[in-house]
N, CA, C and O of each residue as an XYZ file, in Angstrom:
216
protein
N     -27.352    -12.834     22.585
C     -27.993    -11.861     21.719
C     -27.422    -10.462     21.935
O     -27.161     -9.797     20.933
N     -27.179     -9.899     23.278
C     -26.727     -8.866     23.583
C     -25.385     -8.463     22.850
O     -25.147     -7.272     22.647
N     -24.111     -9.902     22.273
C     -22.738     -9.694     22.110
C     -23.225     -8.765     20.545
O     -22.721     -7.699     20.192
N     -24.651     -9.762     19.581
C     -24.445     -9.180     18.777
C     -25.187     -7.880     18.206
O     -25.582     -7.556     17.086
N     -25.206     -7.230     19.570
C     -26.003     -5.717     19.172
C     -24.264     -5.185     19.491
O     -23.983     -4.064     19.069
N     -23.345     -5.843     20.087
C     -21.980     -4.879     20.036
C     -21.239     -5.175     19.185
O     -20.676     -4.148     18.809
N     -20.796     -6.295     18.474
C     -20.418     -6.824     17.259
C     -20.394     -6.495     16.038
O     -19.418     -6.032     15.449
N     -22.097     -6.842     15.314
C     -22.331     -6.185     14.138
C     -22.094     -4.403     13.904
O     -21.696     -3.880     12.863
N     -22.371     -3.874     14.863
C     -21.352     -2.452     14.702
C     -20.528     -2.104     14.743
O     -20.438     -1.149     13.973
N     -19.428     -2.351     15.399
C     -18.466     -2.671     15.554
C     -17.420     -3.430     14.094
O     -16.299     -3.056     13.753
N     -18.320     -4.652     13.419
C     -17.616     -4.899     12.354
C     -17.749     -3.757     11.192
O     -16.927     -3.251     10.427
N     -19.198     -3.573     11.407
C     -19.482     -2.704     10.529
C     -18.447     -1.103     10.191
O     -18.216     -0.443      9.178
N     -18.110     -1.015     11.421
C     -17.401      0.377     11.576
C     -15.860      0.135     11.196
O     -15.165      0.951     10.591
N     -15.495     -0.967     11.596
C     -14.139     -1.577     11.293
C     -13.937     -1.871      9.537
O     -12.874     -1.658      8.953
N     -15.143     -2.377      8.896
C     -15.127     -2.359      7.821
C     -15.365     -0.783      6.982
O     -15.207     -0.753      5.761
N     -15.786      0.603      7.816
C     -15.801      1.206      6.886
C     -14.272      2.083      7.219
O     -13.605      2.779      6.454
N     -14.106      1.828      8.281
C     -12.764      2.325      8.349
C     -11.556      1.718      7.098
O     -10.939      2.352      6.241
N     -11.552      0.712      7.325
C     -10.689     -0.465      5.647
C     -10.742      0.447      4.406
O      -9.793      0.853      3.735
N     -12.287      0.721      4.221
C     -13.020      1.130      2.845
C     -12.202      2.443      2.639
O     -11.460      2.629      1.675
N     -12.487      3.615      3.965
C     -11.996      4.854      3.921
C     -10.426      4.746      4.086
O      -9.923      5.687      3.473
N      -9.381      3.886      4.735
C      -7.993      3.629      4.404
C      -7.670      3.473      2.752
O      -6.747      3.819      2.014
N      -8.539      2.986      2.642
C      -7.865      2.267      0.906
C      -8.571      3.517     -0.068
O      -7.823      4.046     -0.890
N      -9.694      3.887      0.001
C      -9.841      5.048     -1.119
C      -9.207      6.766     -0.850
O      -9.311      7.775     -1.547
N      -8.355      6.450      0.837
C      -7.495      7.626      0.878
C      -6.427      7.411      0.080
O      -6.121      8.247     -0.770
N      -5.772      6.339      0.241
C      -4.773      5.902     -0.425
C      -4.733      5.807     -1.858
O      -3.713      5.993     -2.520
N      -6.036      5.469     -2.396
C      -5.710      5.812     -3.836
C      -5.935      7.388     -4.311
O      -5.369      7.995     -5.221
N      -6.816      7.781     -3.511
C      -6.584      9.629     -3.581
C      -5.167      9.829     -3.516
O      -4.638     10.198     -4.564
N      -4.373      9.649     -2.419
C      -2.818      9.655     -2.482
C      -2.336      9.343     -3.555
O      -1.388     10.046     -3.905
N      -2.646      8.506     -4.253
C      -1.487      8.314     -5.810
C      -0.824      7.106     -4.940
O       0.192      6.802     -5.564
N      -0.909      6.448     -4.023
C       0.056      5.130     -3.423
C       0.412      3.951     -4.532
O       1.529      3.434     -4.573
N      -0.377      3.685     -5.186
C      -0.481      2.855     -6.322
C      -0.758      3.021     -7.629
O      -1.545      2.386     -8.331
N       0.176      4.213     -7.992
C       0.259      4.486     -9.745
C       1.533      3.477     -9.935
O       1.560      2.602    -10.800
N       2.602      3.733     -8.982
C       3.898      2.870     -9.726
C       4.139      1.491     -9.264
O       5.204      1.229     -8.706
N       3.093      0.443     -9.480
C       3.628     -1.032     -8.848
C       4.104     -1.742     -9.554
O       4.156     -2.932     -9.244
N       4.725     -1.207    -10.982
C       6.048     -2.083    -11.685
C       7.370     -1.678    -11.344
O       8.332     -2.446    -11.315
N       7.427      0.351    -10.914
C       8.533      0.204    -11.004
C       9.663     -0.443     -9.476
O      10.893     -0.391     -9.507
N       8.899     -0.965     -8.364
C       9.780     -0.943     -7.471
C      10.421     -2.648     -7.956
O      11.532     -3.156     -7.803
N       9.411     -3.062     -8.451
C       9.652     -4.619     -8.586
C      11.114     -4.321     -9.953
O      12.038     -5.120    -10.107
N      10.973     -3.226    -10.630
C      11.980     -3.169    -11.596
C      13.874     -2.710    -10.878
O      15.058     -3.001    -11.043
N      12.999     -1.862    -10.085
C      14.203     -1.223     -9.492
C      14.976     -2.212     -8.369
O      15.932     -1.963     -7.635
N      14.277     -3.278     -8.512
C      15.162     -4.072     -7.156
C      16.260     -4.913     -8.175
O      17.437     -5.038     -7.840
N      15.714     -5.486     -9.491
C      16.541     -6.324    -10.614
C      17.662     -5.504    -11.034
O      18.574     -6.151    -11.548
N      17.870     -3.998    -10.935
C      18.732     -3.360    -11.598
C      19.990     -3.232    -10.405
O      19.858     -2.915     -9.223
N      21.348     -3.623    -11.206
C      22.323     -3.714     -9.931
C      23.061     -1.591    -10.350
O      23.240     -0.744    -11.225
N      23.191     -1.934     -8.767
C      23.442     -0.262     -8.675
C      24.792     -0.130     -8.728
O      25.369      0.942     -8.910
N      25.526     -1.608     -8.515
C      27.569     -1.304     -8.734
C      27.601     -1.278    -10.261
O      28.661     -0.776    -10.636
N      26.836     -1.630    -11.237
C      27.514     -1.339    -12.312
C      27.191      0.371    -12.967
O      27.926      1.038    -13.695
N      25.631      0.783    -12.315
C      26.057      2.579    -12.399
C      27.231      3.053    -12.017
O      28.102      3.530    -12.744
N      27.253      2.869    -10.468
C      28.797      3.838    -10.169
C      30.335      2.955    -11.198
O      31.254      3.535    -11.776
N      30.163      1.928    -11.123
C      31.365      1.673    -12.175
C      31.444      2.161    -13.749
O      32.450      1.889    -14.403
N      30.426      2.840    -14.294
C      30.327      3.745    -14.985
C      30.684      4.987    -15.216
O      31.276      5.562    -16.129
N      29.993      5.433    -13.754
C      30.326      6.910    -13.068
C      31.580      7.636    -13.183
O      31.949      8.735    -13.597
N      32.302      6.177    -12.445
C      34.062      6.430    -12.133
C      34.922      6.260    -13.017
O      36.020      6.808    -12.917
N      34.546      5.324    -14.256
C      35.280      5.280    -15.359
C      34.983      6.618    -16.954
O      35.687      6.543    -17.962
């Protein structure tokens, strides 16, 4: 009985820590652009500079 007077607070605090990570982060702006990295990995970057140079 004693573990869970240290436990349930403990989760509890761990869970509001999560809560306050993730709504800093969307204060940050972290997740306005989650198409473009997935776009920017498909685009090959040798045919810019072979552009560049020609």
């Amino acid at each position: 009985m004693s573990n869970l007077l240290l436990l349930i607070p403990l989760a509890l605090l761990l869970g509001l820590l999560g809560l306050a990570g993730f709504i800093w982060c969307l204060n940050r702006d972290q997740f306005d652009d989650l198409e473009g990295a997935a776009h920017r990995i498909l685009e090959d970057e040798d045919e810019d500079e072979d552009e560049d140079e020609a």
